[in-house]
Structure formats: C-alpha cells, structure tokens
Backbone as JSON Lines, residues from 0, in Angstrom:
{"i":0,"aa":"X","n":[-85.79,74.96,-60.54],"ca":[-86.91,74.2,-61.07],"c":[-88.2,74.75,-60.45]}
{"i":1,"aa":"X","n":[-89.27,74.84,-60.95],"ca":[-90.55,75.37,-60.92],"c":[-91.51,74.53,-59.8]}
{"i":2,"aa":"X","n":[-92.21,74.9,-59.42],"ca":[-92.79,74.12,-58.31],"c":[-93.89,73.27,-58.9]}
{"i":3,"aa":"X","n":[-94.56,73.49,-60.09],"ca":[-95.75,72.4,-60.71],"c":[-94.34,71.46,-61.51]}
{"i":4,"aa":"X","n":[-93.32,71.71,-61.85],"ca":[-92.38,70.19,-62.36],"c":[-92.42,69.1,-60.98]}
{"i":5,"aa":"X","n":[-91.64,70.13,-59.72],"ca":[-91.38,69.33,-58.47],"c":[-92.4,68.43,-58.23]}
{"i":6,"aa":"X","n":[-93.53,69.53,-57.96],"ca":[-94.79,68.38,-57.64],"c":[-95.19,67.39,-58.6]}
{"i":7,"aa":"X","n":[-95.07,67.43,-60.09],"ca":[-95.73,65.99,-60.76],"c":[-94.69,65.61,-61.14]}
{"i":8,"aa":"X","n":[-93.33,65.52,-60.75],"ca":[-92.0,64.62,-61.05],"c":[-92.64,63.56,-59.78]}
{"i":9,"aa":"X","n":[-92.52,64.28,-58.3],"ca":[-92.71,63.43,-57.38],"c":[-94.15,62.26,-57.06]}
{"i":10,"aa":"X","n":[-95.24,63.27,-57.48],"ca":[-96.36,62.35,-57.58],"c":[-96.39,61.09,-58.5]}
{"i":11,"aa":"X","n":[-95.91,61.32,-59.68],"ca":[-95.42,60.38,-60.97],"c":[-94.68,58.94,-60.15]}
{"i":12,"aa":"X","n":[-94.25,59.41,-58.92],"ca":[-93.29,57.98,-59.24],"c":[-94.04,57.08,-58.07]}
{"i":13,"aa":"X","n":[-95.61,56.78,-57.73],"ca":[-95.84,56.19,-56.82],"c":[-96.58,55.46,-57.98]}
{"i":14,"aa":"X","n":[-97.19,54.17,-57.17],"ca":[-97.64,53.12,-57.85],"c":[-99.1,53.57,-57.8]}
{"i":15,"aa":"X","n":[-99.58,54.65,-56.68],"ca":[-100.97,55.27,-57.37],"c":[-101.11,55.78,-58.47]}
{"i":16,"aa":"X","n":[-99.99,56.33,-58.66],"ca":[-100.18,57.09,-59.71],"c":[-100.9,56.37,-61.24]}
{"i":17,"aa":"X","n":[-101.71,57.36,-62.02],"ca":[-102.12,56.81,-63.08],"c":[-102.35,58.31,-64.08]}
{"i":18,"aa":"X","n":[-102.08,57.8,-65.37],"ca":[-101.33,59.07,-66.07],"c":[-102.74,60.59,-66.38]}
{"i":19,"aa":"X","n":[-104.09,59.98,-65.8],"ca":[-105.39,60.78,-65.56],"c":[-105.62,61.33,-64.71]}
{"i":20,"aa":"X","n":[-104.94,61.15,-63.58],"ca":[-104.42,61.59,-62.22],"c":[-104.56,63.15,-62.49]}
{"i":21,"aa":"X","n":[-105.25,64.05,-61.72],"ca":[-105.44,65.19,-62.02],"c":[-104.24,66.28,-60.91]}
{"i":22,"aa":"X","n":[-103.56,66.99,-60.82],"ca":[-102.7,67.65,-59.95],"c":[-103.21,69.24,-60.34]}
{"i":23,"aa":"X","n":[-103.23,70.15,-58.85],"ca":[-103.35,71.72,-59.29],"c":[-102.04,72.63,-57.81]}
{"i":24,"aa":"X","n":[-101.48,72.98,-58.79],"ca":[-100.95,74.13,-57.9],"c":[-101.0,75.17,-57.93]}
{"i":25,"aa":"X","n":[-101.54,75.81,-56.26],"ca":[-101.72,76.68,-56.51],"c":[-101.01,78.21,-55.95]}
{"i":26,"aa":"X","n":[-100.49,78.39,-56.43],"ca":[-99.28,79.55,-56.3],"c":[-99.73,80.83,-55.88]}
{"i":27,"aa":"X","n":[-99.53,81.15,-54.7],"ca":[-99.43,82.51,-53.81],"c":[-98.67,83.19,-53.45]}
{"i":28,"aa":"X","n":[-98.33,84.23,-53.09],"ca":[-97.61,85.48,-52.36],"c":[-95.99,84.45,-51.71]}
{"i":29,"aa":"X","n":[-96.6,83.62,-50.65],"ca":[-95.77,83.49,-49.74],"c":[-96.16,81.39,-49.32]}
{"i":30,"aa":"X","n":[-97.02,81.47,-50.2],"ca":[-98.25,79.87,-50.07],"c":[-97.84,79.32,-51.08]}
{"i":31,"aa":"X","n":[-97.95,77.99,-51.15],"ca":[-98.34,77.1,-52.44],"c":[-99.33,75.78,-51.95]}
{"i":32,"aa":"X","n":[-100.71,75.71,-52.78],"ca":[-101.53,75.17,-52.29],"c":[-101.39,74.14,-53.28]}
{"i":33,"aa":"X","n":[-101.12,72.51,-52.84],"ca":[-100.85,71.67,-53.55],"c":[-102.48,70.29,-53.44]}
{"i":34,"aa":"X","n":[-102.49,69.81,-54.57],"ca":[-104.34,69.23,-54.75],"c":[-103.57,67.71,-55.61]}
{"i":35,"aa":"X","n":[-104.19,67.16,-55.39],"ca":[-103.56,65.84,-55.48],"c":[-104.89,64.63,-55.91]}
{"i":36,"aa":"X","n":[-105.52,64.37,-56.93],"ca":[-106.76,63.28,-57.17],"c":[-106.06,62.38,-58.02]}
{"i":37,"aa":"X","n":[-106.23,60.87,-57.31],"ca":[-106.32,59.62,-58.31],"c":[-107.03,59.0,-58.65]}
{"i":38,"aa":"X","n":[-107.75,58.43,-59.81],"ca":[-108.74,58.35,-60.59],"c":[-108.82,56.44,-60.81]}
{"i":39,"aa":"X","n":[-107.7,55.97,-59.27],"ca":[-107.35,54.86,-59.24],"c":[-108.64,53.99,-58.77]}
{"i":40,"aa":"X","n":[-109.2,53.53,-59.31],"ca":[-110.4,52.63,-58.13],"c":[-110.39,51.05,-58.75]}
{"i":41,"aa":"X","n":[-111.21,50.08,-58.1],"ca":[-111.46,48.83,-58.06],"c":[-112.26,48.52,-59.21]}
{"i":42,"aa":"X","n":[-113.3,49.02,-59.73],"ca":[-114.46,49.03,-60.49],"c":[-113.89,50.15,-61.72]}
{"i":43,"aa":"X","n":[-114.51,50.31,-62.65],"ca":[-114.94,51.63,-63.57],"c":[-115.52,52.67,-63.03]}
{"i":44,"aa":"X","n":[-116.6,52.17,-62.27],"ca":[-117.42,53.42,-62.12],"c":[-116.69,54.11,-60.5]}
{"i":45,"aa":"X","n":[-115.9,53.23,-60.18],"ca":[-115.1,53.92,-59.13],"c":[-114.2,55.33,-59.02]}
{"i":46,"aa":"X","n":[-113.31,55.23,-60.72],"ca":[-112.85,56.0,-61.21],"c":[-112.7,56.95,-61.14]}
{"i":47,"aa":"X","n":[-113.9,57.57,-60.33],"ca":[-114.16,59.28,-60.7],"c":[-113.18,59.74,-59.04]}
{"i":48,"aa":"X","n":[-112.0,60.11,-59.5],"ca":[-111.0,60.99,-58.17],"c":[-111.65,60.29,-56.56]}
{"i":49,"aa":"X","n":[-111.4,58.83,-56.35],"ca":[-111.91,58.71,-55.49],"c":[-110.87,58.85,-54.2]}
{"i":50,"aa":"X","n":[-109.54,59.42,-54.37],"ca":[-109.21,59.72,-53.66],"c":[-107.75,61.0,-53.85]}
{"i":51,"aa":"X","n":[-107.27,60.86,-52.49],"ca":[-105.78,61.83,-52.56],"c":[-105.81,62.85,-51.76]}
{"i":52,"aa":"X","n":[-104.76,63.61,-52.13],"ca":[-104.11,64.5,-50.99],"c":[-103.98,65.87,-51.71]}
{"i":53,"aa":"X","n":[-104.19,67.11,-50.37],"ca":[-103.85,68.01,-50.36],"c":[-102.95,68.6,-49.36]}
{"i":54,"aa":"X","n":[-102.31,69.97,-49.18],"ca":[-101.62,70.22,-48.38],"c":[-100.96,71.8,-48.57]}
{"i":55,"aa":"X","n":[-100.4,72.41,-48.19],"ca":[-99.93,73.55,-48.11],"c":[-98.4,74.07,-48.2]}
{"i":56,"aa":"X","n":[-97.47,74.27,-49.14],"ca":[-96.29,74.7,-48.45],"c":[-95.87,76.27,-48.32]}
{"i":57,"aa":"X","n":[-95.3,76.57,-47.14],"ca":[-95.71,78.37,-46.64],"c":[-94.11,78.39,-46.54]}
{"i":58,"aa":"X","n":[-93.68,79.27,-47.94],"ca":[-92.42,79.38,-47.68],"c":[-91.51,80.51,-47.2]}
{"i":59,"aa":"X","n":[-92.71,81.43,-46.27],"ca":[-92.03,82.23,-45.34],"c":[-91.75,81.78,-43.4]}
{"i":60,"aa":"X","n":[-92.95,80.47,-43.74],"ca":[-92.37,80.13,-42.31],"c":[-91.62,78.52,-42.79]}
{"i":61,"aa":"X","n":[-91.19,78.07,-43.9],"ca":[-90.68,77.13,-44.07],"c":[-90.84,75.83,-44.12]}
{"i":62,"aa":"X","n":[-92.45,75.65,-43.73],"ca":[-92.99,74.77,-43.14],"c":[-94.24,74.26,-44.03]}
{"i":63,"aa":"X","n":[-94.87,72.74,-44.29],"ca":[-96.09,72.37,-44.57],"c":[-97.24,72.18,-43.69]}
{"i":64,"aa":"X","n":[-97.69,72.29,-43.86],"ca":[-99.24,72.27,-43.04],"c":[-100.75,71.97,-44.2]}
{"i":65,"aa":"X","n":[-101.98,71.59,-42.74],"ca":[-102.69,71.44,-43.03],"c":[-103.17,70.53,-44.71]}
{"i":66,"aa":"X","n":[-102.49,69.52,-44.47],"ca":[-102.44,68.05,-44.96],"c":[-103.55,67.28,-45.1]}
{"i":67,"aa":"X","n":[-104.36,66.99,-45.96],"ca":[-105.54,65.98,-45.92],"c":[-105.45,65.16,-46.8]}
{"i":68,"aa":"X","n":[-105.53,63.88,-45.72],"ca":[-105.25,62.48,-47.51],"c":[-106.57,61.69,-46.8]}
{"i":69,"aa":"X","n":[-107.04,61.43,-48.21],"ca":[-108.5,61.14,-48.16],"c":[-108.54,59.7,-49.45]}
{"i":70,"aa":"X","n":[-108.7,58.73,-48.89],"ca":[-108.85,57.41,-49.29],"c":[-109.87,56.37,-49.06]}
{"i":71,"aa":"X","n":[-110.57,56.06,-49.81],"ca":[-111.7,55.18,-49.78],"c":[-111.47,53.93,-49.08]}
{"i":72,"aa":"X","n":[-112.28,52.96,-48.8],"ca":[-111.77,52.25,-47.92],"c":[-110.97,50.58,-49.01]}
{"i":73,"aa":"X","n":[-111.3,50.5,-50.31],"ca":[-111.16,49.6,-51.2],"c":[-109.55,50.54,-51.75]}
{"i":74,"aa":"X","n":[-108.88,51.51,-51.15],"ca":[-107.65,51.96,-51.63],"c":[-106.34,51.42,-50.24]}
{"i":75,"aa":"X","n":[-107.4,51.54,-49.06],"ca":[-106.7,51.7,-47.88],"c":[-105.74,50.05,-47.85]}
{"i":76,"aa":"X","n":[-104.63,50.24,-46.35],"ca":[-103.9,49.15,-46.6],"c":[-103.14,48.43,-47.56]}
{"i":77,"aa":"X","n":[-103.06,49.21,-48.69],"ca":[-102.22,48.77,-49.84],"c":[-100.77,49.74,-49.64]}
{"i":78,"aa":"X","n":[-100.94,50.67,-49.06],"ca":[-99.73,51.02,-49.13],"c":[-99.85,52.61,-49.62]}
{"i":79,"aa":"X","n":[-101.1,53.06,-49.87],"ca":[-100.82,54.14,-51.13],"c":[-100.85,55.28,-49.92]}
{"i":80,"aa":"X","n":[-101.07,55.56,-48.83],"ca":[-101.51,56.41,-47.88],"c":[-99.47,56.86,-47.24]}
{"i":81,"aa":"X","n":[-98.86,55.43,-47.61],"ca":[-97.55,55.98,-47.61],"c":[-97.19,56.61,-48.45]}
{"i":82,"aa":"X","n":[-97.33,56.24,-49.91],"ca":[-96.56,56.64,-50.9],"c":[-97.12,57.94,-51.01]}
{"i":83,"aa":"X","n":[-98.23,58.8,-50.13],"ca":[-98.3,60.02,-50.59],"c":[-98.06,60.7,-49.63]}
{"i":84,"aa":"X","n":[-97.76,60.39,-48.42],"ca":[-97.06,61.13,-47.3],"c":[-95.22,61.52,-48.03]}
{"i":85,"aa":"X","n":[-94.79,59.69,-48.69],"ca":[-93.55,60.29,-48.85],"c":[-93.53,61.11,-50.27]}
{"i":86,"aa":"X","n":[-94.65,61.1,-51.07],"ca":[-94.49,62.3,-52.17],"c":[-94.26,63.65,-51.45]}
{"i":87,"aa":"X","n":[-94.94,63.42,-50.37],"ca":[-94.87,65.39,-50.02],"c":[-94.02,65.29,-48.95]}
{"i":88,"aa":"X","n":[-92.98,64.6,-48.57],"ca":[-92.27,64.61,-48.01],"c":[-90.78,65.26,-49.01]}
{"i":89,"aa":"X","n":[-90.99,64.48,-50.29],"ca":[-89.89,64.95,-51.21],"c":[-89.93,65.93,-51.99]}
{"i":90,"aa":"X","n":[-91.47,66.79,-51.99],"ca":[-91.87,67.74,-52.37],"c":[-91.1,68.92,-51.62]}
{"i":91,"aa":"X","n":[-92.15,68.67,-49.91],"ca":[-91.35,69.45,-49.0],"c":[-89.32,69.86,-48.93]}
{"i":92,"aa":"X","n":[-88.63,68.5,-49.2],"ca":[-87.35,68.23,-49.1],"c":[-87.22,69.45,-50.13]}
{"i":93,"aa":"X","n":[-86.9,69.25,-51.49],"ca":[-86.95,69.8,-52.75],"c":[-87.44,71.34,-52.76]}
{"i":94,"aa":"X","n":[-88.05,71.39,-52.21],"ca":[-88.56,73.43,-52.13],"c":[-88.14,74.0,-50.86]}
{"i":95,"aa":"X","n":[-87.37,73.34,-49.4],"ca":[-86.58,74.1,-48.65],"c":[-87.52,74.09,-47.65]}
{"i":96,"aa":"X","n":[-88.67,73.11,-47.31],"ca":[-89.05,73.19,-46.33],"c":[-88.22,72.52,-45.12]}
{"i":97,"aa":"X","n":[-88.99,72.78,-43.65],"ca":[-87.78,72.32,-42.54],"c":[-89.19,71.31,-41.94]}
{"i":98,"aa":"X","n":[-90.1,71.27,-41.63],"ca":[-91.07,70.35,-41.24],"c":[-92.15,70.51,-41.93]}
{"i":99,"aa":"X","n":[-93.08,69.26,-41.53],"ca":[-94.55,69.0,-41.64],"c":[-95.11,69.17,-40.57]}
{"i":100,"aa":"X","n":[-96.38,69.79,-40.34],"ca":[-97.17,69.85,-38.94],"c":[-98.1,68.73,-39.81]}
{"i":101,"aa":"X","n":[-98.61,68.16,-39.06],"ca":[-99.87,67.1,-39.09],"c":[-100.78,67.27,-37.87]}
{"i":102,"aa":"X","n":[-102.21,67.64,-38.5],"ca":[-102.79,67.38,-37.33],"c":[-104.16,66.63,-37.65]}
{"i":103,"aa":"X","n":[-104.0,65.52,-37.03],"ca":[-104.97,64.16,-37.25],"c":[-105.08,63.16,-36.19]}
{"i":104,"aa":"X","n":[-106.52,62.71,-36.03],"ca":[-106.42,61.8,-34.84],"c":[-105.92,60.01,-35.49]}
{"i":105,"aa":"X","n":[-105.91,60.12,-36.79],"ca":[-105.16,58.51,-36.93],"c":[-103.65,58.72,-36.59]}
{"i":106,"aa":"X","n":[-103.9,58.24,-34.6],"ca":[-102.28,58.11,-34.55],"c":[-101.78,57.01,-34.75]}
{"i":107,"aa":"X","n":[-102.12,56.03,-35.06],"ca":[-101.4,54.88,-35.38],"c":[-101.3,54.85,-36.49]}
{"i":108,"aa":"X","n":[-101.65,55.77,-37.89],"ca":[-100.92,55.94,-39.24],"c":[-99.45,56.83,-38.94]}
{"i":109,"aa":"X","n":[-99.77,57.49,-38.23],"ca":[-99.19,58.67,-37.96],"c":[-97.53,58.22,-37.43]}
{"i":110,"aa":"X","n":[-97.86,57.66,-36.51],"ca":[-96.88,56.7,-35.18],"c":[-95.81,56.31,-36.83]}
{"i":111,"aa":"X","n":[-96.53,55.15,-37.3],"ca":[-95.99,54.25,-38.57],"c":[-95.11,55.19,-39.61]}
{"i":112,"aa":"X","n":[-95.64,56.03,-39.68],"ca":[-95.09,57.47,-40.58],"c":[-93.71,58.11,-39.55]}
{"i":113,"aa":"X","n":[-93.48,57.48,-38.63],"ca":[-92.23,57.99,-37.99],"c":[-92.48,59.53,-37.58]}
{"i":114,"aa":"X","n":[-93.53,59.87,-37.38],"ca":[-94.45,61.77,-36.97],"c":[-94.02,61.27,-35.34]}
{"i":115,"aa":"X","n":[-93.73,63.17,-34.89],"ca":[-93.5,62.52,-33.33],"c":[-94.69,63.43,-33.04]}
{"i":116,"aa":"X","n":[-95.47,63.03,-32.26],"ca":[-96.35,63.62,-31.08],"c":[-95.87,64.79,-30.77]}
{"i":117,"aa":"X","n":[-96.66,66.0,-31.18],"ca":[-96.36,67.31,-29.82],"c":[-97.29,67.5,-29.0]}
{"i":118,"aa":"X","n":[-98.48,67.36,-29.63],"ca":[-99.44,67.6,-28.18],"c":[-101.0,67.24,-28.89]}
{"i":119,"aa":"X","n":[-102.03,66.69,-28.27],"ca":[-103.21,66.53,-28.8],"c":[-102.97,65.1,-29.72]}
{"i":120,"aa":"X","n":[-103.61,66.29,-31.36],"ca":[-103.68,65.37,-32.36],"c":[-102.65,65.91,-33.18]}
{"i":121,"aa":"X","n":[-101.6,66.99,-32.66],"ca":[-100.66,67.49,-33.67],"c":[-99.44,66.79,-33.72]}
{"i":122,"aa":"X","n":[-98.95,66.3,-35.1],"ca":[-97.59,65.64,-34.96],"c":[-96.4,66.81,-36.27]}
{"i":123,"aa":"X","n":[-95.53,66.32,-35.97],"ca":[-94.58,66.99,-37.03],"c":[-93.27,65.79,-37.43]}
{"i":124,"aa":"X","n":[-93.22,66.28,-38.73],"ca":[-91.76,65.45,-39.48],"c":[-90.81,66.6,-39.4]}
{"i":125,"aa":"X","n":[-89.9,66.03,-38.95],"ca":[-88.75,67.1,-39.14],"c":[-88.34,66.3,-40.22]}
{"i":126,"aa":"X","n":[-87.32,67.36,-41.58],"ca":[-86.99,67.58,-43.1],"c":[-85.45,67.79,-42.85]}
C-alpha cells in the first residue's frame, strides 16, 4: 500500500477529522514529509486550517522525527492533540518505523502520551 492511502486512511478516522481537511505528502529519496491541516474551528471564520500536524518519516534510519502539532487554544483539551499523536503513531506502525523522537518542552503532554524522557526536551515512543 502506498504511503498517501496510509496517511489519509489513518487521519480519516479521528473525530478532527473533517472531509476539507487538507493532507500533503511529500515523497523523497529516503524522507517522507507528512502536512496535516484541519479546517475544524468554533466559528466560520475560524475555518481557515487553524490547526494540525506535521512530521517526518526517514526510512533509512527507521525512525520519525521532527513533529509539530499546532492547535489553537478553542481546539485544545478536547482530545484532538491525542488523536493526532496516535494518527502518526499508526502511520509510523504501518510503514516500518521503530520510534518517534519528540522534541518539545510540553512535558506534561508528552509524560500523558506515554514518551519517555531521554534528555532535555527530547522524548521518544518506541513502535
């Protein structure tokens, strides 16, 4: 299976999801650069991609990296900041990755996300 099915089978099944939801992959050598906007907001005029995730999977070292989920504060606490950690968690699963590096100072999202501490602000999921 192709890596733009993997990614919008898995994005599809969160409750952010909404069918305007924009997704881009972007396919390299040895990279796949994954872009993630939901067009989910409170208002109308909120609408415009006010949030989501990007991230990286490098499938010569096996691994995801450099992860950014970016959520307004009228998205936060509902839950959706999980449901897109575990999209790219099943993304990652599904294309043969072995971890996530995370590196972010929200450690108490992080902690909650079951990420263990290696050092600093870097955490990793082992897959």
């Amino acid at each position: 299976m192709d890596i733009d099915t993997i990614v919008h089978e898995e994005f599809s099944k969160m409750s952010l999801w909404m069918p305007l939801d924009a997704i881009l992959v972007s396919q390299m050598e040895q990279q796949c650069r994954v872009y993630y906007w939901t067009i989910k907001g409170q208002r109308p005029e909120e609408t415009l991609y006010p949030g989501g995730y990007n991230f990286i999977l490098d499938y010569k070292r096996n691994e995801s990296y450099h992860g950014f989920i970016f959520l307004p504060d009228f998205l936060r606490g509902r839950g959706y900041g999980r449901e897109l950690v575990e999209a790219r968690i099943r993304i990652c699963k599904r294309t043969g990755m072995k971890k996530m590096i995370i590196e972010s100072t929200n450690h108490s999202f992080w902690k909650h996300m079951g990420a263990k501490k290696k050092r600093g602000c870097i955490y990793e999921i082992g897959l």
